[in-house]
C-alpha positions in Angstrom: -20.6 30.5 -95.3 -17.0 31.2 -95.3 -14.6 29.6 -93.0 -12.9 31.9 -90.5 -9.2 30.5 -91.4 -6.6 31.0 -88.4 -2.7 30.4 -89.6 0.6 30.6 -87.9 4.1 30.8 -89.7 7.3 29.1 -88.6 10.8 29.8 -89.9 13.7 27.7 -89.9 17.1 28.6 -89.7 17.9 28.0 -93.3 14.5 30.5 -94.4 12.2 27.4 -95.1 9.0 28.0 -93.6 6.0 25.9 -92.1 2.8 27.0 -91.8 -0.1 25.8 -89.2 -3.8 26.2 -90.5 -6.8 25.6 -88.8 -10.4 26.1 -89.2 -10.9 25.1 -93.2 -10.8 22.1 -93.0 -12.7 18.5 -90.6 -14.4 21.3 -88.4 -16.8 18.7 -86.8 -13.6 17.2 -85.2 -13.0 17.8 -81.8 -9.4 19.2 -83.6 -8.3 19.2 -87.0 -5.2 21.3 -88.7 -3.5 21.6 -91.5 0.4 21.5 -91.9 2.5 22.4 -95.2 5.8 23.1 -95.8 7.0 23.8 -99.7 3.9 21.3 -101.3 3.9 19.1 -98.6 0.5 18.9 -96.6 -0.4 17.2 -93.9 -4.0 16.8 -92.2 -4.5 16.0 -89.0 -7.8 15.4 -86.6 -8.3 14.0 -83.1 -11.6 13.0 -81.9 -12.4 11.6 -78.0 -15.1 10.5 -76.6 -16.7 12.5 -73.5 -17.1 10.1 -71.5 -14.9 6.4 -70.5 -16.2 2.7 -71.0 -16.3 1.1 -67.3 -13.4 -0.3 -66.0 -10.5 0.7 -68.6 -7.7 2.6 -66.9 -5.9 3.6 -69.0 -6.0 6.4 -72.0 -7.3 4.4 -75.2 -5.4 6.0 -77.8 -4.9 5.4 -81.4 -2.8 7.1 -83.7 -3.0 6.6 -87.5 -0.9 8.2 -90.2 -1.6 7.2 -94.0 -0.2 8.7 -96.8 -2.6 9.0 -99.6 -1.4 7.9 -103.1 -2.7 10.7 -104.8 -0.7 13.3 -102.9 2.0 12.1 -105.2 0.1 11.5 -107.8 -0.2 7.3 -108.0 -2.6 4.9 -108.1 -2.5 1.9 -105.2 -1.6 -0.8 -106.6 -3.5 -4.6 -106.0 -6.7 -5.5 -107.3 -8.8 -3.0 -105.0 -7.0 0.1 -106.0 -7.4 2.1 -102.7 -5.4 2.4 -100.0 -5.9 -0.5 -97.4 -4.3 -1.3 -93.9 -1.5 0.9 -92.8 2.3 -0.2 -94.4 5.0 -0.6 -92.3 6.3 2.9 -93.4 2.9 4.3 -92.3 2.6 2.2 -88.8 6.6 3.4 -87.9 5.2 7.3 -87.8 2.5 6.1 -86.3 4.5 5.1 -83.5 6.6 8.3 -83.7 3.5 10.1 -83.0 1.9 8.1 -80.3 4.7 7.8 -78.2 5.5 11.2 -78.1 1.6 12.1 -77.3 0.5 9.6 -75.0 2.5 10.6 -71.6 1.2 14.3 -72.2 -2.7 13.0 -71.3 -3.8 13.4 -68.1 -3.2 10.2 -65.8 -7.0 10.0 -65.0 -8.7 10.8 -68.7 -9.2 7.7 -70.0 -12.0 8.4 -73.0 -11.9 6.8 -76.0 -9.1 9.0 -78.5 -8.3 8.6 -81.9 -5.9 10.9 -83.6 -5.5 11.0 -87.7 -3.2 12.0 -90.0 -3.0 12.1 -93.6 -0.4 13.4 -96.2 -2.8 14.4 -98.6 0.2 16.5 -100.7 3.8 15.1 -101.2 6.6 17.1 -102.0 9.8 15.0 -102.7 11.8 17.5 -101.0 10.0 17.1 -97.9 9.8 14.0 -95.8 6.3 14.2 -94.0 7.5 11.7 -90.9 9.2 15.2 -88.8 5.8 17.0 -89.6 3.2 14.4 -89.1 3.4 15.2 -84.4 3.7 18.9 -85.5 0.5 18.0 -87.1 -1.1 16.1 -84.6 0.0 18.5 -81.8 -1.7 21.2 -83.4 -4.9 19.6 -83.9 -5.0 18.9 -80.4 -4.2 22.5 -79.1 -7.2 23.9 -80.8 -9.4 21.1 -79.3 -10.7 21.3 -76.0 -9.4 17.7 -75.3 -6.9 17.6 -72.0 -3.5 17.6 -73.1 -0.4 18.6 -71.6 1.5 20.1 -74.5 2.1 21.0 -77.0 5.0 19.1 -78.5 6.7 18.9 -81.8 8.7 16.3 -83.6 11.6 17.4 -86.1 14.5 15.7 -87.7 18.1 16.2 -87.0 21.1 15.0 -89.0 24.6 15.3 -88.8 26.4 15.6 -92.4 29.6 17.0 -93.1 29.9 18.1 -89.5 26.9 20.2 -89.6 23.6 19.5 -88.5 20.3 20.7 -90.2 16.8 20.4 -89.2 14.0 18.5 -91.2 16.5 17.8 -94.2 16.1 16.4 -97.8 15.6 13.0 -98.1 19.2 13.5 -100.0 20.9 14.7 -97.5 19.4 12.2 -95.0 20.4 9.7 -97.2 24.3 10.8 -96.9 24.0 12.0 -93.3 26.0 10.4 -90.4 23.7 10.7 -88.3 19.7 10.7 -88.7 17.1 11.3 -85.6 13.9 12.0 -85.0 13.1 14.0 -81.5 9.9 14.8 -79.7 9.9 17.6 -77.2 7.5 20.0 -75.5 8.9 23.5 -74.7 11.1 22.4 -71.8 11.8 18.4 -71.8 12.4 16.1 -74.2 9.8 12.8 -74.5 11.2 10.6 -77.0 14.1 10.3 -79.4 14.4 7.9 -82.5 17.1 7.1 -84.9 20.5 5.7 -86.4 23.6 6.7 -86.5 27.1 5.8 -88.7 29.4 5.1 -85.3 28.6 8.4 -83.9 30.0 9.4 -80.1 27.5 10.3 -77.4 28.6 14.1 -77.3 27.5 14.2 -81.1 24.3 12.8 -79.8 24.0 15.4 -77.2 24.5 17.8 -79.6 22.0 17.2 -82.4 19.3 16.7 -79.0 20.6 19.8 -78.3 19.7 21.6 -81.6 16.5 19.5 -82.2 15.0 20.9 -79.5 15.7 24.8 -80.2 13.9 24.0 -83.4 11.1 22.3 -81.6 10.9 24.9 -79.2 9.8 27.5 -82.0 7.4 25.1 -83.2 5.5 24.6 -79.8 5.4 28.9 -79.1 3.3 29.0 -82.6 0.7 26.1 -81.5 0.1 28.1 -78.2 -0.3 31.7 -80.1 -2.8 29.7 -82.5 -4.5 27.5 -79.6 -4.9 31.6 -77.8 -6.3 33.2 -81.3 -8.9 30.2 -81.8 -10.2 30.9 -78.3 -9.9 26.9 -77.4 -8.1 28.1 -74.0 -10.6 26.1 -72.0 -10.5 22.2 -71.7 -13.7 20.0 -71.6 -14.1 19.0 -67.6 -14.3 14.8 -66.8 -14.5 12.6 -64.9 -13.0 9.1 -65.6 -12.2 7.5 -62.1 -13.9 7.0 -59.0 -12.3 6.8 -55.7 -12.5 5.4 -52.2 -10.0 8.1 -50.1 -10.2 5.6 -47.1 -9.8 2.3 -49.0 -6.8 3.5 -50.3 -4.9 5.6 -47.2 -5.8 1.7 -45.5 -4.6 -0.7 -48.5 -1.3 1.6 -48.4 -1.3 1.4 -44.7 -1.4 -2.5 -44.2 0.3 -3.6 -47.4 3.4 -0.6 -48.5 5.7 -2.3 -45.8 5.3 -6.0 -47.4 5.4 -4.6 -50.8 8.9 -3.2 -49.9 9.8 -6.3 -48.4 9.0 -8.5 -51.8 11.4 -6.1 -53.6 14.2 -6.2 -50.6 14.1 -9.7 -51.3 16.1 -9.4 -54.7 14.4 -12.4 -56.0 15.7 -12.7 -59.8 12.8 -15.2 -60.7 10.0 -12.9 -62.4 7.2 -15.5 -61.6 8.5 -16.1 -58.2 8.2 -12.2 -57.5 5.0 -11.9 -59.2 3.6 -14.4 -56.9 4.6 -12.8 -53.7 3.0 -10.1 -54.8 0.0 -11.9 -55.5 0.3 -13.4 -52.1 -0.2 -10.2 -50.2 -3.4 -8.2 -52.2 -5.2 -11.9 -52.1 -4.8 -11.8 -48.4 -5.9 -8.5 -48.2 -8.8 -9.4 -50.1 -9.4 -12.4 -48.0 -9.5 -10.1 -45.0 -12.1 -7.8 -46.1 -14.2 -10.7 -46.2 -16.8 -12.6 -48.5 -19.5 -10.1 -48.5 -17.2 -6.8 -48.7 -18.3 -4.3 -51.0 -15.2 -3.2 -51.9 -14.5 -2.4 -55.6 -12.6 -5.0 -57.3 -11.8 -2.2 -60.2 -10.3 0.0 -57.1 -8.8 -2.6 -54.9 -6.9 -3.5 -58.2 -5.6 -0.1 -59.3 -4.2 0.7 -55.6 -2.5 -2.2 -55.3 -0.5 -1.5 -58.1 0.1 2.3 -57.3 1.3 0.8 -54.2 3.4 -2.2 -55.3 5.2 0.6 -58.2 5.7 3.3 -55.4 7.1 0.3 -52.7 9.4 -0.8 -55.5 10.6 2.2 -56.9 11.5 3.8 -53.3 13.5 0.5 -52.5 16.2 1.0 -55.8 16.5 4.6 -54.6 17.0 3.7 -51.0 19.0 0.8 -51.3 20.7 1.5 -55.0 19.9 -2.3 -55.8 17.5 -3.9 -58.3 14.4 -6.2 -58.2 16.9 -9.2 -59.0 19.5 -8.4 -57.0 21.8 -6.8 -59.2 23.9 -3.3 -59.0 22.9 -0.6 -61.2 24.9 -1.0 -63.7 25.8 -4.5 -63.9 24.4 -6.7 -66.7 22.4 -9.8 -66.4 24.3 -13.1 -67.0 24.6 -14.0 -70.4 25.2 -17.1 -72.4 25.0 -17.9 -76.7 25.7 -20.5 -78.9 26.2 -20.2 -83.0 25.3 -22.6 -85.8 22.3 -24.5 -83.2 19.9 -25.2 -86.2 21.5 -27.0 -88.6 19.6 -26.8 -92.0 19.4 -22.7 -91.5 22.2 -20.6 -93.2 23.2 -18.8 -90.1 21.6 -19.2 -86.9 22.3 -18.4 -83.0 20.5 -18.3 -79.9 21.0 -15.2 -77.2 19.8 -15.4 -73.7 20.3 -12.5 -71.2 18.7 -13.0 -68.1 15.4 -14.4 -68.9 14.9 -13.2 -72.5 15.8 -14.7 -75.2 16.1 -15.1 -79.2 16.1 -17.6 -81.4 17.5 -15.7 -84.1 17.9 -17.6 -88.4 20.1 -16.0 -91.1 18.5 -17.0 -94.5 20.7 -15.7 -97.9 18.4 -15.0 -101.2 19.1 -13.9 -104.5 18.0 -10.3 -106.2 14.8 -12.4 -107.2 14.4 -12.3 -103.0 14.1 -8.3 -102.6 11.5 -7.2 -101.0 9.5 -4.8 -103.1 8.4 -1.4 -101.7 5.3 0.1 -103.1 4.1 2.9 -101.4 2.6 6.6 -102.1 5.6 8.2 -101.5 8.4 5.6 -101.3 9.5 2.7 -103.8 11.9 0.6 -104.3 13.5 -2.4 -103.6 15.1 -3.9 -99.8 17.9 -6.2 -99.9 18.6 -6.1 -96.0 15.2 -8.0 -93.9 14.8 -8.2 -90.0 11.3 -9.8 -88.9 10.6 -9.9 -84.8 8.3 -12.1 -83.3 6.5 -12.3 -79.7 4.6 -15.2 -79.3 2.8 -15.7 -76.3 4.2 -18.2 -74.9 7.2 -15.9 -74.5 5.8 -14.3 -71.5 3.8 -17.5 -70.7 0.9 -16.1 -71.5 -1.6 -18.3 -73.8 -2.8 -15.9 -76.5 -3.9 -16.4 -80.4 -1.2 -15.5 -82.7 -2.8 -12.6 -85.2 0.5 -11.8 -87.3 2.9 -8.7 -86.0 1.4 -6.3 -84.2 2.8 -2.6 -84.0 4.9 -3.5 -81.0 6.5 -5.9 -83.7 7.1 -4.2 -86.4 8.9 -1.1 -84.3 11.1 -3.5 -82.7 11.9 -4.9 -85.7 12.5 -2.1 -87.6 14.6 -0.8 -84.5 16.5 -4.0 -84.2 17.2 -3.4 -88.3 18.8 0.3 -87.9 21.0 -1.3 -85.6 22.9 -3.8 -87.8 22.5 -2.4 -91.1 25.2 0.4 -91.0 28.1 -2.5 -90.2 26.6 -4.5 -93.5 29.4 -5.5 -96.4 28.8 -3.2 -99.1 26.0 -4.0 -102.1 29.5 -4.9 -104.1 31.1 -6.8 -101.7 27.5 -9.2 -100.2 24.8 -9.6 -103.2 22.8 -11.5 -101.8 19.7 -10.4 -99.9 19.3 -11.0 -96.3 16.9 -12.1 -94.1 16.8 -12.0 -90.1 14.5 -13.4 -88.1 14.0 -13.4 -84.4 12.1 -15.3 -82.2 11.8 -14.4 -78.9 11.3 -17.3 -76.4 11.4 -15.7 -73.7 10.7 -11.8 -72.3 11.5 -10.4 -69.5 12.8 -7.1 -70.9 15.1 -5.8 -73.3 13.7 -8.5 -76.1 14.7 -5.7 -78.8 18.3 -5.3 -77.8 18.5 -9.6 -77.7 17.7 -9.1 -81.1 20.2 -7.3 -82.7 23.0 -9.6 -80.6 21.1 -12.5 -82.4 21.0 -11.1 -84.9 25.0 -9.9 -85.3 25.6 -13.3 -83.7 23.5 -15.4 -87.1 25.0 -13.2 -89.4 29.0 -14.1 -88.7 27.9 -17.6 -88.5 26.8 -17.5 -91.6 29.8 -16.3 -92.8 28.5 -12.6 -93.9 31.1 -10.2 -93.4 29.8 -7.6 -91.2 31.9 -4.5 -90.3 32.3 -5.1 -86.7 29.9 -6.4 -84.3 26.9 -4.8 -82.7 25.5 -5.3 -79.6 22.5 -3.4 -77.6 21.2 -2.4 -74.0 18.1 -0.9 -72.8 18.6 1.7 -70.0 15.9 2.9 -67.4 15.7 5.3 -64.6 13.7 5.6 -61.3 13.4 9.6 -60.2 11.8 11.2 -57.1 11.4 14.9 -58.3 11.1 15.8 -54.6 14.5 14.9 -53.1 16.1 14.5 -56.6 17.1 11.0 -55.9 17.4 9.3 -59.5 18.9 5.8 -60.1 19.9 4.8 -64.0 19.6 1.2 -64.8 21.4 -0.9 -66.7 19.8 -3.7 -68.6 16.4 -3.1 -67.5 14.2 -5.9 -66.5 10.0 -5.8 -68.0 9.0 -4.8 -64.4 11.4 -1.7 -64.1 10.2 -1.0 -67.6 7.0 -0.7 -66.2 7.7 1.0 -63.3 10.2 3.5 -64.3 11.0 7.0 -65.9 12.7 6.1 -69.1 13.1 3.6 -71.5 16.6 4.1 -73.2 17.7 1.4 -75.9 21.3 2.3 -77.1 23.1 -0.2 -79.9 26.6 0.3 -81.0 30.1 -0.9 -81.8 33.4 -0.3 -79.9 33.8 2.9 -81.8 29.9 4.4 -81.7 26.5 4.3 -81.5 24.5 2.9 -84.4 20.9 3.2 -83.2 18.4 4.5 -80.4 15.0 4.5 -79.2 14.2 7.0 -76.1 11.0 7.0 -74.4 10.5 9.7 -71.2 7.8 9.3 -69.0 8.5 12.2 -66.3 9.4 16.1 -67.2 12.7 17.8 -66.3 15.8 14.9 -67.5 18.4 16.9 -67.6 21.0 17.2 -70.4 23.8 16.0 -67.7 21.2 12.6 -66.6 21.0 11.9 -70.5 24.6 11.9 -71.0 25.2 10.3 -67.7 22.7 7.2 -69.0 24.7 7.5 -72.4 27.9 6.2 -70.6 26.8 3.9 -69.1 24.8 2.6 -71.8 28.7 2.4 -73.3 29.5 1.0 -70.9 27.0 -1.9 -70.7 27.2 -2.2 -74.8 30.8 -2.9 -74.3 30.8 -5.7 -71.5 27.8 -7.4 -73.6 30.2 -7.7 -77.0 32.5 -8.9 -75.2 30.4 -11.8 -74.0 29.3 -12.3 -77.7 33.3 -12.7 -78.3 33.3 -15.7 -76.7 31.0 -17.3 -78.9 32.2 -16.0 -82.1 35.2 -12.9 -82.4 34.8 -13.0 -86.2 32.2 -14.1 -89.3 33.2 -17.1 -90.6 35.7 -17.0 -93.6 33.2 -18.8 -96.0 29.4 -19.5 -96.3 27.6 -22.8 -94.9 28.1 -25.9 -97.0 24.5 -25.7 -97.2 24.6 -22.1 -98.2 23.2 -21.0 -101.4 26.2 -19.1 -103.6 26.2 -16.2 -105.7 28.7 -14.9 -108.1 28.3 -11.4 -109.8 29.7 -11.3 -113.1 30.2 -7.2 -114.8 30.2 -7.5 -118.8 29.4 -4.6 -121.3 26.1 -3.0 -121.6 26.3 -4.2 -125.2 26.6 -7.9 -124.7 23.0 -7.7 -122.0 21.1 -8.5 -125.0 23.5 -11.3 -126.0 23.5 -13.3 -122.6 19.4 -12.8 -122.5 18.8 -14.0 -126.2 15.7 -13.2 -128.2 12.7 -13.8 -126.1 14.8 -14.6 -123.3 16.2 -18.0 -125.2 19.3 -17.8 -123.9 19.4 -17.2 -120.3 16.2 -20.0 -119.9 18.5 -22.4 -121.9 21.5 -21.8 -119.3 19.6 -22.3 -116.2 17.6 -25.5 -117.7 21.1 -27.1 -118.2 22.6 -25.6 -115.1 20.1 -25.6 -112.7 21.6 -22.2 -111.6 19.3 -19.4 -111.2 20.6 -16.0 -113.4 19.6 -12.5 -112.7 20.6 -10.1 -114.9 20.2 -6.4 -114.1 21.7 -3.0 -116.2 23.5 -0.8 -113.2 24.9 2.1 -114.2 26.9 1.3 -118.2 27.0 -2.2 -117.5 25.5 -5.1 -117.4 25.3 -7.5 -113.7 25.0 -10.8 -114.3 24.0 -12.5 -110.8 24.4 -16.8 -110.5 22.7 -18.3 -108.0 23.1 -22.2 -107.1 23.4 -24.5 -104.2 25.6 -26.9 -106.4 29.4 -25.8 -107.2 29.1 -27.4 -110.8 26.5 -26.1 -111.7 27.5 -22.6 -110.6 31.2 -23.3 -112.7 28.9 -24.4 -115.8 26.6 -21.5 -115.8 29.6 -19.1 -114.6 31.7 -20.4 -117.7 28.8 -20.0 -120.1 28.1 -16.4 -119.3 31.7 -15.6 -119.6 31.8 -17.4 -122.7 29.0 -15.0 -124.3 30.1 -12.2 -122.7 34.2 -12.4 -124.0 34.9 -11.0 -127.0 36.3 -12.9 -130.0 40.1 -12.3 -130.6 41.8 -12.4 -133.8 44.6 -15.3 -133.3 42.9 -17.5 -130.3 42.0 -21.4 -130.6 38.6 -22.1 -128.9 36.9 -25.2 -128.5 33.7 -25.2 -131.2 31.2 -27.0 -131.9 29.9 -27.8 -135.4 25.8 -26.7 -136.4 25.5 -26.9 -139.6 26.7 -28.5 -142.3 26.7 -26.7 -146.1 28.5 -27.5 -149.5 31.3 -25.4 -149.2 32.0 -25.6 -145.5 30.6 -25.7 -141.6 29.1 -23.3 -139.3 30.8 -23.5 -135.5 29.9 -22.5 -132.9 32.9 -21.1 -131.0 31.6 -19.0 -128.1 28.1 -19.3 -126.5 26.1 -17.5 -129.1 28.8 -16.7 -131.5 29.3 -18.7 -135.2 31.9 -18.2 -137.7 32.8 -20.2 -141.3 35.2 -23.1 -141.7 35.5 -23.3 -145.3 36.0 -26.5 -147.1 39.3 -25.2 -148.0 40.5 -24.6 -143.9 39.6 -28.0 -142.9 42.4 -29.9 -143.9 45.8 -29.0 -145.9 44.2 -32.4 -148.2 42.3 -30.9 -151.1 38.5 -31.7 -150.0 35.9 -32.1 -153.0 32.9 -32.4 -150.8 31.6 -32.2 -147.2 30.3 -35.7 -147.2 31.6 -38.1 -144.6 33.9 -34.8 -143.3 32.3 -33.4 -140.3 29.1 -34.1 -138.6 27.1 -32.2 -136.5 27.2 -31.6 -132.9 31.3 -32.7 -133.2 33.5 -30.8 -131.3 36.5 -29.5 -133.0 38.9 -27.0 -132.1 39.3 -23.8 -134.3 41.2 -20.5 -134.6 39.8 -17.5 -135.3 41.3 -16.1 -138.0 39.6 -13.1 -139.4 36.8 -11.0 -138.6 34.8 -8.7 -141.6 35.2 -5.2 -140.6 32.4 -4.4 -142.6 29.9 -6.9 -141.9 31.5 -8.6 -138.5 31.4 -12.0 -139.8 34.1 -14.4 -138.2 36.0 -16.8 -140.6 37.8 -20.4 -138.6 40.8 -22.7 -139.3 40.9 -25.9 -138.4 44.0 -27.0 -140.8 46.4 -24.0 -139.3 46.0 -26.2 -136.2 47.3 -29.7 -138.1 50.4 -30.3 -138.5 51.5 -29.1 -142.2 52.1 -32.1 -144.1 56.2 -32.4 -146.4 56.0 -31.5 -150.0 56.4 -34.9 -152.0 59.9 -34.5 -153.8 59.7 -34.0 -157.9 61.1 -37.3 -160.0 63.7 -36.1 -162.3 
């Protein structure tokens, strides 16, 4: 039977076109579509359950996007040759995707949902990360799952002072400015990118533009969703209720709720207690053979303990911990705390904190990148941790989870664009930052850690970087909305948006945006930009007074690398056959040599911990590498010994003749007793064959010339 096939057709601005297909392809998925734009395809499926496990409460939701190797043609590597767990390429859209999604599901549907995306055709023009919510979105309009889009994602970049949609991975790659945004047709839900110093208007801007574009895309999902005939969504029912338990839990316990959060107590376990205090007394009161739902008794509690504390900041315009909306918890840092590491520091705002280590590598050190669509090498590495303990909870440690890996990767944007130049740091860099303590904002501790590590370690950044992570509490009724600075975990929890803005004094490097309500206004975002500016401002300033500047020279216990250029010619000479050479310099040296052809030369790279050996291996590179000039005295060495003369070795690698007859101004009859081998002589070079490139030596033109004996008469 042939599929009835539905399709939709988008244009953009510049006459590129995307096109939505549906009905082909997964059809015993609650959703599926199909995306392409050029040769680009993307398939996308969502699945959920009809009916919720007991007691979950929240929307179990898992979003997975893998790009299949054969959509650009290559075979995985590894021994299993098939693809295996998600990358951290792969898990990044992932996240693009779920967090603009997950808000959009009803509060109360709490089924079992997995969504799916594959790139199963790459086009290298195309980047598939701005297509893969498109996708997604799509699949979930012609499902009769509740959701309350549709939404899109695109890509917005500023380059050359103009700003295009979904670019090339070319122009990306030049842009200023480089953002993913996630919108339904009137608000936008999350926002994602990095930026080259850019001013918060500019930001505004591109939001502005992204979501015109996204706009488009979210009409043709409805127009298909309408011609598919999947108007009508599947009924549920995921929560019980008890109307009167609740009106009396809100009753009896909203006023001492309030009171905890007048209290302005800035210990997290302290608060958490006295909240505690108040449901187990209730609880106590019901008595020991209630029959109250603990599930219920649990959820309204919380619904009352968020609403108690979220009226009391708009009421009184003050935090949990006592602070004013914009002010900045106290900070204090130190440089250089672990001694053995190459660059370290410790940041602690409020009650998070990093741990962050600065460890320098060689090229040997890259981290390789392997993927279906992407390859290459990284030079620049930022690894974030969470243990458990940070948080004081007591939980097995199973490797980074996706929480990880996005903050990380954020935490990375940030710093990378105020890195020296590839010419001016070889080495390749590693970050990584243990967080000790949480309680918010662990992310933006990171990348002040992290800037923090790196000038101690003498790397010598651009400027400094710091970040803050803003929030807002809004009542859409009376319109009352508070913007919060430096956001604790609880008023992450509890609030409207999570905003995470890094920077220098001149602009904004990075950002992560996360909207939970509908209707922020363009003037609110810009409003929370400023202050974010604001914020990032006083917090480099406090970093200033640990360290202003990166140190003018690396650790003693720093590994060092020189870089020396020679001629693409002379590669082969440095490397020797078989690799002779090279291994013979680093087993005499002990310096570790990388040698790489960029561009029309060659890159020599020494590596060492020791300064002699790094001078020994430096000087023997240059010595291969120089070429011989007619009239210069060199130091030689003689290897070989025949009848009519010696072979020395001059340079590294590089022989010429002394003949019998240039040894001395003495007549010499035979070699014998004349030179050994392995003595070191100095020589001049005083021909080279045109023809055949052979070098001839003097050792007499060096000697004084000895008086002609006067004639007898």
């Amino acid at each position: 039977m042939i599929p009835k096939v539905y399709t939709k057709t988008i244009k953009l601005t510049d006459g590129r076109e995307v096109t939505i297909e549906t009905g082909k392809l997964a059809k015993q998925a609650d959703g599926s579509a199909v995306i392409r734009m050029g040769d680009a395809m993307l398939l996308a499926t969502v699945v959920s359950k009809q009916d919720a496990m007991d007691g979950v409460d929240f929307l179990p939701l898992s979003v997975d996007y893998q790009e299949k190797f054969a959509s650009a043609g290559k075979i995985p590597g590894g021994f299993l040759k098939r693809e295996g767990r998600l990358s951290d390429h792969e898990i990044l859209i992932s996240r693009l995707v779920d967090r603009a999604l997950r808000p959009l599901f009803p509060d109360d549907y709490h089924a079992d949902t997995q969504v799916m995306i594959s790139l199963i055709s790459h086009d290298e023009n195309v980047m598939p990360d701005s297509l893969a919510a498109l996708a997604a979105s799509s699949a979930l309009a012609v499902s009769d799952i509740p959701f309350g889009g549709p939404i899109s994602e695109v890509r917005v970049i500023k380059l050359n002072g103009e700003y295009i949609v979904n670019p090339t991975l070319a122009q990306k790659d030049e842009a200023e400015m480089d953002l993913i945004v996630a919108a339904t047709i009137d608000n936008i839900m999350m926002v994602e990118g990095e930026c080259k110093e850019v001013s918060e208007d500019e930001m505004i801007e591109a939001l502005k533009i992204a979501h015109e574009a996204i706009k488009a895309q979210c009409e043709a999902q409805l127009e298909l969703a309408k011609d598919v005939e999947k108007t009508e969504k599947r009924e549920y029912s995921h929560e019980t209720h008890d109307d009167e338990l609740k009106e009396d839990m809100k009753t009896k316990l909203y006023d001492d709720c309030y009171k905890v959060a007048a209290q302005q107590n800035a210990n997290k376990k302290v608060r958490g207690e006295n909240f505690k205090e108040i449901f187990d007394k209730y609880v106590e009161s019901l008595g020991e053979d209630h029959e109250k739902d603990p599930f219920l008794l649990s959820q309204y509690f919380k619904k009352i303990q968020k609403e108690a504390v979220r009226n009391f900041v708009l009421d009184s315009r003050k935090r949990l911990d006592g602070r004013d909306l914009t002010e900045v918890r106290p900070i204090w840092s130190e440089v250089g705390y672990l001694p053995t590491a190459h660059g370290s520091a410790v940041f602690t705002r409020g009650e998070t904190q990093s741990l962050t280590t600065v460890t320098l590598g060689t090229k040997l050190d890259e981290q390789m990148i392997d993927g279906a669509t992407i390859s290459g090498y990284n030079k620049f590495i930022l690894h974030y941790n969470f243990p458990g303990f940070s948080t004081g909870e007591a939980r097995p440690n199973r490797g980074p989870g996706r929480r990880e890996v996005g903050h990380g990767n954020l935490a990375m944007r940030a710093i990378k664009p105020m890195l020296p130049s590839v010419d001016d740091n070889p080495y390749t860099i590693r970050i990584v930052s243990d967080i000790l303590e949480s309680n918010g904002s662990s992310s933006m501790a990171t990348v002040c850690a992290g800037v923090l590590a790196l000038m101690d370690a003498g790397i010598q950044i651009q400027k400094p970087v710091s970040g803050i992570a803003m929030g807002m509490i809004s009542d859409g009724e009376s319109g009352k909305y508070a913007i919060l600075s430096d956001i604790l975990g609880d008023e992450d929890h509890l609030g409207d948006m999570d905003f995470k803005v890094t920077g220098t004094v001149d602009g904004i490097t990075a950002c992560q945006m996360d909207i939970k309500v509908d209707g922020l206004s363009y003037d609110v975002l810009a409003e929370a930009l400023e202050q974010a500016k604001q914020g990032r401002l006083h917090i480099l300033g406090e970093m200033a007074k640990t360290i202003e500047v990166p140190r003018d020279d690396l650790k003693d216990n720093a590994p060092r690398l020189v870089q020396i250029k020679i001629e693409k010619e002379m590669i082969g000479a440095v490397i020797g056959p078989g690799g002779k050479v090279v291994q013979e310099i680093q087993k005499e040296t002990g310096a570790t040599i990388v040698i790489e052809e960029v561009e029309n030369h060659g890159l020599v790279n020494i590596f060492s911990a020791d300064k002699e050996s790094m001078e020994a291996a430096q000087k023997w590179v240059n010595g291969i590498a120089a070429t011989p000039e007619v009239g210069e005295v060199y130091d030689g060495k003689v290897k070989s010994i025949m009848p009519f003369g010696a072979f020395i070795e001059f340079m590294p690698g590089k022989e010429g003749l002394l003949h019998i007859s240039e040894i001395k101004w003495e007549r010499i009859e035979k070699m014998e007793g004349v030179l050994e081998e392995g003595e070191e002589i100095k020589v001049k070079l005083t021909e080279i064959d045109k023809k055949t490139g052979k070098f001839r030596l003097s050792r007499k033109v060096l000697l004084p010339k000895p008086e002609k004996k006067a004639k007898a008469n």
